[in-house]
C-alpha positions as CSV (number, residue, x, y, z in Angstrom):
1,X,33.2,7.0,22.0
2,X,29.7,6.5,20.5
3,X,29.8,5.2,16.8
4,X,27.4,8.6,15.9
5,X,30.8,10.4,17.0
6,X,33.3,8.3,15.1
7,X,31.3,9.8,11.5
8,X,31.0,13.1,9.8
9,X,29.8,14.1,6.5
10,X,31.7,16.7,4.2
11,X,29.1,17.2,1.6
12,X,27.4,14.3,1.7
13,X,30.6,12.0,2.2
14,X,32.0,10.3,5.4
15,X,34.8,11.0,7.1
16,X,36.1,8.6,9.6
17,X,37.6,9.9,12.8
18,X,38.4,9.1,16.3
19,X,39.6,10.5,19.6
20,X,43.2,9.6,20.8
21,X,45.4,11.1,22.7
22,X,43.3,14.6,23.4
23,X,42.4,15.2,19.9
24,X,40.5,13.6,16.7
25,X,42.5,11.8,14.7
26,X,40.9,11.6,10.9
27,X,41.3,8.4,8.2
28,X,43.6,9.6,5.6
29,X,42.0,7.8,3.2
30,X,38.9,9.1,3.6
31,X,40.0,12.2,3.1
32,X,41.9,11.5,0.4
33,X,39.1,10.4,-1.2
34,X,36.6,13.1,-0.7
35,X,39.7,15.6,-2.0
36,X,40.2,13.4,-5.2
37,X,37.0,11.7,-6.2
38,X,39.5,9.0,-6.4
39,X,38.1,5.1,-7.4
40,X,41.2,3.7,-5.2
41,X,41.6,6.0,-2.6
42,X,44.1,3.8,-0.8
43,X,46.4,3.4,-3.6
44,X,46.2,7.3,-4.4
45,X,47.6,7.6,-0.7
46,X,50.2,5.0,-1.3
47,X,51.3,6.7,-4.2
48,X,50.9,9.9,-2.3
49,X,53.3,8.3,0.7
50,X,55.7,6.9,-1.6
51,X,56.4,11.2,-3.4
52,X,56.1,12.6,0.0
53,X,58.7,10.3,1.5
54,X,61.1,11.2,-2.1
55,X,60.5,15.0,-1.3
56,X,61.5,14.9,2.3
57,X,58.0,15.3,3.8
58,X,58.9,12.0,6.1
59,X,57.5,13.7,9.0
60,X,54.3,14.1,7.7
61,X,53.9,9.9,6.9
62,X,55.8,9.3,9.9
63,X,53.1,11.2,12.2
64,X,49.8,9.1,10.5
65,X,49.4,6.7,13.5
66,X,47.7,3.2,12.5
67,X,44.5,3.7,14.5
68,X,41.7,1.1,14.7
69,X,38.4,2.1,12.6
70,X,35.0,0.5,11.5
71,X,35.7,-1.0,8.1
72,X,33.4,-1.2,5.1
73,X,32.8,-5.0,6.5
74,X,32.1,-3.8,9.9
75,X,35.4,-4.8,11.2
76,X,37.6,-2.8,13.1
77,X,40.9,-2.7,10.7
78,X,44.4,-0.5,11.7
79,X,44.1,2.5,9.2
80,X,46.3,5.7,8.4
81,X,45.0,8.3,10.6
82,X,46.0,11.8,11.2
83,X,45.6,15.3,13.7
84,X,43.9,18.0,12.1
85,X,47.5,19.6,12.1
86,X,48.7,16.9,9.6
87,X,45.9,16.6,7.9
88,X,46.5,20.4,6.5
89,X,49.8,19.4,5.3
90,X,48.6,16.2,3.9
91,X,45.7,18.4,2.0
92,X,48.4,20.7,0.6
93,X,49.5,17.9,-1.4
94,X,46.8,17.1,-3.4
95,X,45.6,18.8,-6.2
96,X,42.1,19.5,-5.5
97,X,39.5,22.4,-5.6
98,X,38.2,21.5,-2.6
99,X,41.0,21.8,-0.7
100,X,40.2,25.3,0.7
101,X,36.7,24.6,2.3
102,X,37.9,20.9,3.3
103,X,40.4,22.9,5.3
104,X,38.0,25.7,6.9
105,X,35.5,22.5,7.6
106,X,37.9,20.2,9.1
107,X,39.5,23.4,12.0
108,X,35.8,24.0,12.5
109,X,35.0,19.8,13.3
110,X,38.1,19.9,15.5
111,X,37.6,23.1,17.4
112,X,33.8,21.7,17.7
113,X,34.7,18.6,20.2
114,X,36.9,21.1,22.3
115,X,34.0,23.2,22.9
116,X,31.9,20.3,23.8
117,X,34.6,18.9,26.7
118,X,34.5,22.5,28.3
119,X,30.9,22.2,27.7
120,X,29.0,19.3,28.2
121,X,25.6,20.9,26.8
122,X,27.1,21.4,23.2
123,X,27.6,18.0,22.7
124,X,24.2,16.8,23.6
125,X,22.8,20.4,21.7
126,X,24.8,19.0,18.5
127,X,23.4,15.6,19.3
128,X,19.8,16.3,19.2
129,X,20.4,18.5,16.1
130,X,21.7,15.6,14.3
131,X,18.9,13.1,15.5
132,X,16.1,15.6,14.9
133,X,17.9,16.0,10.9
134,X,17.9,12.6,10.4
135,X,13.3,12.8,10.9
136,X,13.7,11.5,15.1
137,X,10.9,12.8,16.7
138,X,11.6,15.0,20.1
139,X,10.3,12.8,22.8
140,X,12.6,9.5,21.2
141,X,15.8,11.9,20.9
142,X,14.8,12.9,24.4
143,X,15.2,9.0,25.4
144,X,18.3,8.4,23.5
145,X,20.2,11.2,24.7
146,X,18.9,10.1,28.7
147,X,19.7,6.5,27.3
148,X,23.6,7.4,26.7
149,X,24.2,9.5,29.7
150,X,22.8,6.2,31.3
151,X,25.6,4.2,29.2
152,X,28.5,6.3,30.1
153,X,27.6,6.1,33.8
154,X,27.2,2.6,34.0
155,X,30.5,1.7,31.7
156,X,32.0,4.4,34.1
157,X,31.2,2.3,36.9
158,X,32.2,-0.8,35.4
159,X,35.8,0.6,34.8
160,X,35.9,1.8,38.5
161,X,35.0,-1.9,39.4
162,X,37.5,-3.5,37.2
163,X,36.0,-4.3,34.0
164,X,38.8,-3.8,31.8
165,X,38.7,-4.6,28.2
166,X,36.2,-4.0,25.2
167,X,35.9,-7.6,25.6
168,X,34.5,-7.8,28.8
169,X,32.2,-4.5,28.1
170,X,30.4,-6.3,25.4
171,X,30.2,-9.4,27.1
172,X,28.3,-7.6,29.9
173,X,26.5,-5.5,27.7
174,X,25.0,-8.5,26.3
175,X,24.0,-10.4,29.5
176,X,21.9,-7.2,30.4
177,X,20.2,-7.4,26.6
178,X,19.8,-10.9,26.9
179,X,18.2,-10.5,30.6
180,X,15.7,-7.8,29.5
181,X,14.7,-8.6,25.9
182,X,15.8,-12.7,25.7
183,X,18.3,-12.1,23.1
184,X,22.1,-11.0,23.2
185,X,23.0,-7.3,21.5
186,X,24.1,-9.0,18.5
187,X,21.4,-11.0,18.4
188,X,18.9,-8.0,18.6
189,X,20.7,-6.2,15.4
190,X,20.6,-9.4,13.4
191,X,17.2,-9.7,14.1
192,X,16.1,-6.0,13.1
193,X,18.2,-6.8,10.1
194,X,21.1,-4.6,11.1
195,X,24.4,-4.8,10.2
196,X,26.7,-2.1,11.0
197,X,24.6,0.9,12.2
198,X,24.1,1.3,16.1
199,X,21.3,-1.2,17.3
200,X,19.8,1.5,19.9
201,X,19.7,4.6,16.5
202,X,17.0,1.7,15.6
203,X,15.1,1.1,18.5
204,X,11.5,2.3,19.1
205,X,10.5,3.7,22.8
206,X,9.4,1.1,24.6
207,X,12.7,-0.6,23.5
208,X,14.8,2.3,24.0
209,X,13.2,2.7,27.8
210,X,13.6,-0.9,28.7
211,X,17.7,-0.7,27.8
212,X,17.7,2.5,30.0
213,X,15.9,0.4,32.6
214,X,18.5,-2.5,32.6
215,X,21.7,-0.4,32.5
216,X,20.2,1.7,35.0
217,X,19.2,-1.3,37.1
218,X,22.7,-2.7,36.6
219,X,24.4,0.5,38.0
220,X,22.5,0.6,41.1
221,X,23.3,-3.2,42.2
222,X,26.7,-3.2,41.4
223,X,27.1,0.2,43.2
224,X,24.7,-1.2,46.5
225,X,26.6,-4.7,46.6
226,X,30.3,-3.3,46.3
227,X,30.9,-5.8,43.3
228,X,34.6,-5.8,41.9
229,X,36.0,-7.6,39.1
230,X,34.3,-8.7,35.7
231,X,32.6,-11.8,37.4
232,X,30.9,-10.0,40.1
233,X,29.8,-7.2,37.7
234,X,28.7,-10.0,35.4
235,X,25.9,-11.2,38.0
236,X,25.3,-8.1,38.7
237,X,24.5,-7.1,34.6
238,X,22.2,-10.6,34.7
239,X,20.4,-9.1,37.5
240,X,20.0,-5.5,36.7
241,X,19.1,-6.6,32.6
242,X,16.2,-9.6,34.5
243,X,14.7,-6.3,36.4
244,X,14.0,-4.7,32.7
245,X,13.3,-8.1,31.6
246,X,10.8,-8.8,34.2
247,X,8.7,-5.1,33.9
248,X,8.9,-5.9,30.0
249,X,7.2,-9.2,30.0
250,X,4.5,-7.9,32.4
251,X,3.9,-5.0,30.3
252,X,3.2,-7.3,27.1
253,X,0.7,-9.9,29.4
254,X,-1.2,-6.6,30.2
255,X,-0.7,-4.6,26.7
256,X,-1.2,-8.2,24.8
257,X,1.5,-6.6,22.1
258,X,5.1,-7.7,22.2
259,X,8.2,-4.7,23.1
260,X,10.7,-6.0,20.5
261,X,10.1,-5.2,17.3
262,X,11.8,-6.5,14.3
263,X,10.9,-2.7,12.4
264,X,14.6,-0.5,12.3
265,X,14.7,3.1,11.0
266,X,16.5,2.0,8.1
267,X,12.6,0.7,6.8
268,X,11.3,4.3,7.8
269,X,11.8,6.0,5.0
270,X,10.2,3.7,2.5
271,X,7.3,3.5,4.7
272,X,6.5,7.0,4.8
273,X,7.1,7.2,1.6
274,X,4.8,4.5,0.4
275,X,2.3,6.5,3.2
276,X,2.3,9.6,0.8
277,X,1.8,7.9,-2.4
278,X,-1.2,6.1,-1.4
């Protein structure tokens, strides 16, 4: 999924979460955390582990499944995770006055993404909301949510043509950026002075309309010339990302004003802000 949907805030604090096996699964620690106020989260939980192993609440450890999650270093690192059914029994456990509305929060997040698989139009409804909260305007929130229902059909075909790991998506992923704007993906966020956040949350238009261009373009060759496998779909990226690349470059020889742009919306606050007090 999206990194947007691996996130959510409990007043003002980040959860982790992800979705495996039909449901999300959220990092106990995290929540530990949030419940606690904790300085060590981690070793709270160990601690936490260690009594509820002594007072025959195995079951609950033994169903925390070591899931893969973005780190604090931008990693993906195997951490404790839990269903929302655990997670109750876990919160039960700790001492905490916010126990009680973590609880009526977390069955309204899970009941959330269940609504949004028997109805698309929630989750891009939710989406919006979230850009529009974080100061997007309409017409680029309008592009990014057309820009990942792009994504997921082109990775949808991919899989259909034997593109198989994560691996191999980011490999292609990055011939298309690297065919349309002259850099790879990583590349791109290191040059808008990203680290962790999602390169495309940072992308103007223009930039956000060329990556819909390549992926798009990518889609429709690999679809018209049958391609199979990752090498075939790897020409096929190069030559779908060189259509976005090409309509990019011709747009800057006639505009005179380069598409990529160093500027991230990280920066965007601090410029309006400087805007108002001038």
């Amino acid at each position: 999924m999206e990194e947007k949907n691996a996130l959510v805030i409990f007043e003002g604090q980040q959860i982790r979460r992800i979705w495996y096996d039909g449901r999300w699964f959220f990092s106990v620690v995290d929540v530990v955390g949030v419940l606690t106020d904790s300085q060590d989260p981690r070793n709270y939980w160990k601690v936490l582990k260690h009594r509820l192993i002594e007072e025959g609440g195995n079951e609950v450890v033994t169903k925390c499944n070591q899931l893969k999650l973005i780190a604090e270093d931008g990693k993906l690192r195997e951490t404790d995770c839990t269903d929302t059914e655990t997670m109750f029994r876990i919160i039960q456990s700790v001492p905490s006055p916010k126990a009680e509305p973590f609880k009526l929060w977390l069955a309204k997040v899970g009941h959330e993404r269940i609504q949004e698989i028997e109805n698309p139009e929630l989750a891009q409804k939710r989406m919006k909301e979230l850009y529009k909260a974080k100061g997007y305007s309409d017409d680029w929130v309008e592009k990014r949510v057309r820009g990942i229902a792009i994504r997921d059909e082109l990775t949808n075909e991919w899989q259909k043509r034997g593109v198989k790991t994560e691996r191999e998506f980011a490999i292609l992923t990055a011939e298309i950026s690297k065919a349309a704007f002259g850099m790879t993906s990583k590349e791109y966020q290191e040059f808008k002075g990203l680290k962790k956040e999602n390169l495309r949350d940072h992308m103007n238009d223009l930039e956000l309309i060329f990556t819909l261009l390549g992926e798009a373009s990518t889609t429709k060759i690999a679809r018209n010339k049958n391609v199979q496998e990752f090498e075939e779909n790897k020409e096929a990226a190069q030559e779908g990302g060189a259509v976005a690349g090409i309509a990019r470059k011709e747009l800057e020889k006639r505009s005179g004003e380069k598409v990529v742009s160093a500027e991230n919306y990280l920066e965007q606050p601090e410029k309006e802000k400087k805007k108002r007090l001038s």
